[in-house]
C-alpha positions as CSV (number, residue, x, y, z in Angstrom):
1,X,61.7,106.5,138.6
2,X,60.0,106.6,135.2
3,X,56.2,106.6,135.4
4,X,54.3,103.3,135.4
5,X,53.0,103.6,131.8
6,X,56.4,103.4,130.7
7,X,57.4,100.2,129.6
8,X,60.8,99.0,131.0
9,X,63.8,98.5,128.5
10,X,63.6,95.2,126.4
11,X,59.9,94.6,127.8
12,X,57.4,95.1,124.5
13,X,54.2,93.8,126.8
14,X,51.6,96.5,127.0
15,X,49.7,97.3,130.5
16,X,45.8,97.6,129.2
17,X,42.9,98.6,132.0
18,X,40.4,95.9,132.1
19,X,36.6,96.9,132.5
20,X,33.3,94.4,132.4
21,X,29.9,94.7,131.3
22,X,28.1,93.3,134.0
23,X,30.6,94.2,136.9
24,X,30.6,97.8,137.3
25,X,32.7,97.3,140.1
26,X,35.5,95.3,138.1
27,X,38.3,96.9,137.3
28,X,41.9,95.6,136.6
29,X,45.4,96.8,135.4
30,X,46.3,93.7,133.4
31,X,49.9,93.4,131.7
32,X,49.8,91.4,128.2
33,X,52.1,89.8,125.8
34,X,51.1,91.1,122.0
35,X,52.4,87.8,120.8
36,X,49.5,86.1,122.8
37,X,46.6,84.9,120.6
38,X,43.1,86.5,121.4
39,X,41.9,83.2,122.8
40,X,44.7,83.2,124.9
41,X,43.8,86.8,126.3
42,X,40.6,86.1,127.4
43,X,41.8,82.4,128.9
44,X,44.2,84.8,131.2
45,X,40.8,86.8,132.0
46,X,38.2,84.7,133.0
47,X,40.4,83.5,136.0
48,X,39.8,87.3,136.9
49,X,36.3,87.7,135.9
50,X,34.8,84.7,136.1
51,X,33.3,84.6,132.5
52,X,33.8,81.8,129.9
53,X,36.0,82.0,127.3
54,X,33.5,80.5,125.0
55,X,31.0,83.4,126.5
56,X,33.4,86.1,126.2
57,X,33.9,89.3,123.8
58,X,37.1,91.8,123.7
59,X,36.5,95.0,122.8
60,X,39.7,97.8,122.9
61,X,39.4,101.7,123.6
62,X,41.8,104.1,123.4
63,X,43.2,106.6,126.0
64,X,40.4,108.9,124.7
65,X,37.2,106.2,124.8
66,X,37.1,105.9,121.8
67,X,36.5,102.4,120.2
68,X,39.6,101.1,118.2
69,X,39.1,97.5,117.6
70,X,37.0,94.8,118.0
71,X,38.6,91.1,118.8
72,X,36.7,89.0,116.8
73,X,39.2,86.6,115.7
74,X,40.4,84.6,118.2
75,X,43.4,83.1,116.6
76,X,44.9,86.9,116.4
77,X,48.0,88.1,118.3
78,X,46.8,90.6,120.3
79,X,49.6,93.0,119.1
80,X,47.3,93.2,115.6
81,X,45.1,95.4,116.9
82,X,47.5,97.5,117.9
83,X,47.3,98.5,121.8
84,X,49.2,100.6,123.7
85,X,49.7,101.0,127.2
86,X,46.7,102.8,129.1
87,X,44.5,101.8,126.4
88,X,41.3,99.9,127.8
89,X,39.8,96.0,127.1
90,X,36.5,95.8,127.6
91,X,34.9,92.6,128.3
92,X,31.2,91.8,127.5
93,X,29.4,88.8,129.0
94,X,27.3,87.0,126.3
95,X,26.1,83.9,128.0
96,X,22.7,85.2,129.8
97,X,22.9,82.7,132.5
98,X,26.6,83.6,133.9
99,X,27.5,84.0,137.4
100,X,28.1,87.4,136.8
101,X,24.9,88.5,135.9
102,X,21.9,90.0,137.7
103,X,24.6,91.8,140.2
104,X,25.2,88.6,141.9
105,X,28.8,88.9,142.6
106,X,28.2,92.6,144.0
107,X,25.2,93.0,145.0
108,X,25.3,91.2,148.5
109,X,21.2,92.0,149.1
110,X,20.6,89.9,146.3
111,X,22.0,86.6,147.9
112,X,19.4,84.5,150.1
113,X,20.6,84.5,154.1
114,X,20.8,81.8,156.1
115,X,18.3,82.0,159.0
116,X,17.3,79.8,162.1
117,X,14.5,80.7,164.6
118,X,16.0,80.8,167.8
119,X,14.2,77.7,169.2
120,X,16.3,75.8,166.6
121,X,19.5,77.4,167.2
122,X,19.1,76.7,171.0
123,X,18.8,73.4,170.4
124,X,22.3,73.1,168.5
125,X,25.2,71.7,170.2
126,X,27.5,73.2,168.1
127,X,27.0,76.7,168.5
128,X,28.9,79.2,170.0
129,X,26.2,79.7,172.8
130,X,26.9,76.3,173.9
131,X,30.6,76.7,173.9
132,X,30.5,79.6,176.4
133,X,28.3,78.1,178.8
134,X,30.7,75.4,179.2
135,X,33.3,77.1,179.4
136,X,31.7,78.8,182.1
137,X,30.2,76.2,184.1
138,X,34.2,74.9,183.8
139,X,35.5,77.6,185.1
140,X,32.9,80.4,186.4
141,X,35.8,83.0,187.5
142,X,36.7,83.1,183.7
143,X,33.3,84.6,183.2
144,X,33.8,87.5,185.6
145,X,35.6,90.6,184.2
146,X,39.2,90.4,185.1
147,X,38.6,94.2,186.6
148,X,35.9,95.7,187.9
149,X,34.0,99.2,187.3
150,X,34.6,100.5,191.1
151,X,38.4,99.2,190.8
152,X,40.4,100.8,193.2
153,X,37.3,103.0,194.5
154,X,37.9,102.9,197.8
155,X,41.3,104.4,197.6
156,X,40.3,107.5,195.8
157,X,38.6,108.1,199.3
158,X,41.3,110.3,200.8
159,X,42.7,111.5,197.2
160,X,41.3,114.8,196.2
161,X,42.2,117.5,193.5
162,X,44.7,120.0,194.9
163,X,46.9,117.7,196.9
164,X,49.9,117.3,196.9
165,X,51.1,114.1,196.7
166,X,54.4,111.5,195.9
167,X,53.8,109.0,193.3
168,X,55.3,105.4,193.3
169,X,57.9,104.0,191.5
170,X,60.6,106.7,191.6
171,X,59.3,109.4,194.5
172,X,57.9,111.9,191.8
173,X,56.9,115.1,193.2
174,X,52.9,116.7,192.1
175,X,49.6,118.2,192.4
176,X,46.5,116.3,192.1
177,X,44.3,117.1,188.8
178,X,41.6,115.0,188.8
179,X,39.9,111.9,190.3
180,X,37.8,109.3,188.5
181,X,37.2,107.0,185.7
182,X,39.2,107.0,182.5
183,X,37.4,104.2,180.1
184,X,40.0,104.8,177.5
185,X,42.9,103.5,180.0
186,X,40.8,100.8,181.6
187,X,38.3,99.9,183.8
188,X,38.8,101.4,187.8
189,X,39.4,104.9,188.9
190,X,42.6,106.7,188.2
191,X,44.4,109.5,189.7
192,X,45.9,112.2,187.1
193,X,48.9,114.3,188.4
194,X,50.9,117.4,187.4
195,X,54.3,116.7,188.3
196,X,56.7,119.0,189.4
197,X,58.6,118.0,187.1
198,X,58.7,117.3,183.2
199,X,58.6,113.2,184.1
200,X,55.1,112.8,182.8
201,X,53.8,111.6,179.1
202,X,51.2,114.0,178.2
203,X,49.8,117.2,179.0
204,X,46.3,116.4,180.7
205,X,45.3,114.6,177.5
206,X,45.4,111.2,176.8
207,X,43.9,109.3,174.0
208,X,42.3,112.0,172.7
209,X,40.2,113.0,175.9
210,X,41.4,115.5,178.1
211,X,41.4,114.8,182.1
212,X,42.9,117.9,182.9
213,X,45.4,121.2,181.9
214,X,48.8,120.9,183.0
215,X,52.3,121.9,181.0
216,X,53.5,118.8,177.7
217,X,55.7,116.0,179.4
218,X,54.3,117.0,183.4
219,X,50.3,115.0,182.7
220,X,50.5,111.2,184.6
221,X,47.6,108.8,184.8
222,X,48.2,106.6,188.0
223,X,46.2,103.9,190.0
224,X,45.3,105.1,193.5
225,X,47.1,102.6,195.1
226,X,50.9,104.8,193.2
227,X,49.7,108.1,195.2
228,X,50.4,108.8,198.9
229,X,49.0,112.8,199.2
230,X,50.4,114.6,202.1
231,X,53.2,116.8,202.9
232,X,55.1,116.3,200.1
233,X,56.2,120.4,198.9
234,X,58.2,120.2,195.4
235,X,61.7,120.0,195.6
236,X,64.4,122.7,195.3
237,X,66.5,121.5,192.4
238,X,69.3,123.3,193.4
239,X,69.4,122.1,197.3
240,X,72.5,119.7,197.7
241,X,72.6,117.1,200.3
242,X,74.3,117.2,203.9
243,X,77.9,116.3,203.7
């Protein structure tokens, strides 16, 4: 694909890099007709930048910043002067009073915040403080969080590392690696394993925090209530049922 500076077969617009002199910030790839007038130029601009036509003087650089023209005739093409693509129009604000002035349209410290006192804003019944608190007294088990800190707590009881253990759905065969919280998977306690097997998703890490060490595809984060520990030796692959 040719580069974007080249202009496409048939198409004589040029692509000029727009720049402001109160907007440091502003900057635009703009793509323009030479057959447009001046005036027409800067109409296509101050939708973009905000200043007037009325208020508003071109001035085109070259690749090189060097000044090559300045468009002071606003019933010009704009092909007179002679751009070329990659070549930049600078704008220059000459109303004193515009809006883009004094850094207002960058500068957010510069705009005056709305404040209210908190005695006012309590008073409100509008607010979002409001909405919640009915909501709440509507329904006060929406309030509570859907799952608890010590979730599942009680059934870590009899789970410790080194166990083995069967874990639920699908009768996979493990080792217990750790016990605890994992705040990255949820609220609760968890159970990690290091199954016999490569039927696990990870390798003791999971979402960038590391529960324990065990081989890639054999790590498992499971609720409590998934793990019976016991008796549960790893299988021999190669053992064939009873006929």
């Amino acid at each position: 694909m040719a580069g974007s500076r080249l202009q496409m077969e048939g198409d004589d617009s040029v692509l000029l890099h727009i720049t402001h002199s109160n907007l440091k910030s502003f900057a635009a790839d703009v793509r323009f007709s030479p057959q447009m007038s001046v005036e027409a130029v800067k109409d296509k601009l101050w939708k973009k930048c905000g200043t007037s036509v009325e208020a508003m003087a071109l001035e085109l650089y070259d690749e090189s910043g060097s000044k090559v023209a300045i468009l002071s005739d606003d019933t010009r093409p704009l092909g007179f002067f002679s751009p070329f693509d990659g070549f930049r129009l600078h704008i220059i604000d000459l109303d004193p009073s515009s809006v883009t002035t004094g850094g207002w349209l960058e500068d957010t410290s510069l705009v005056e915040k709305y404040t209210i006192s908190e005695e006012d804003y309590a008073k409100r019944t509008d607010s979002f403080r409001r909405f919640k608190e009915k909501r709440v007294s509507q329904n006060p088990v929406a309030s509570e969080p859907k799952t608890k800190e010590n979730f599942m707590e009680d059934l870590c009881a009899d789970i410790k590392v080194g166990d083995r253990c069967q874990v639920e759905p699908g009768e996979k065969r493990g080792v217990v690696k750790y016990v605890g919280r994992a705040e990255s998977l949820g609220p609760g306690y968890w159970v990690g394993i290091q199954y016999d097997e490569p039927l696990g998703k990870h390798d003791g890490m999971v979402k960038g925090t590391r529960f324990f060490e065990c081989p890639l595809l054999h790590g498992g984060m499971v609720r409590p209530d998934k793990v019976k520990v016991g008796d549960y030796p790893e299988r021999d692959p190669f053992e064939e049922d009873e006929i």
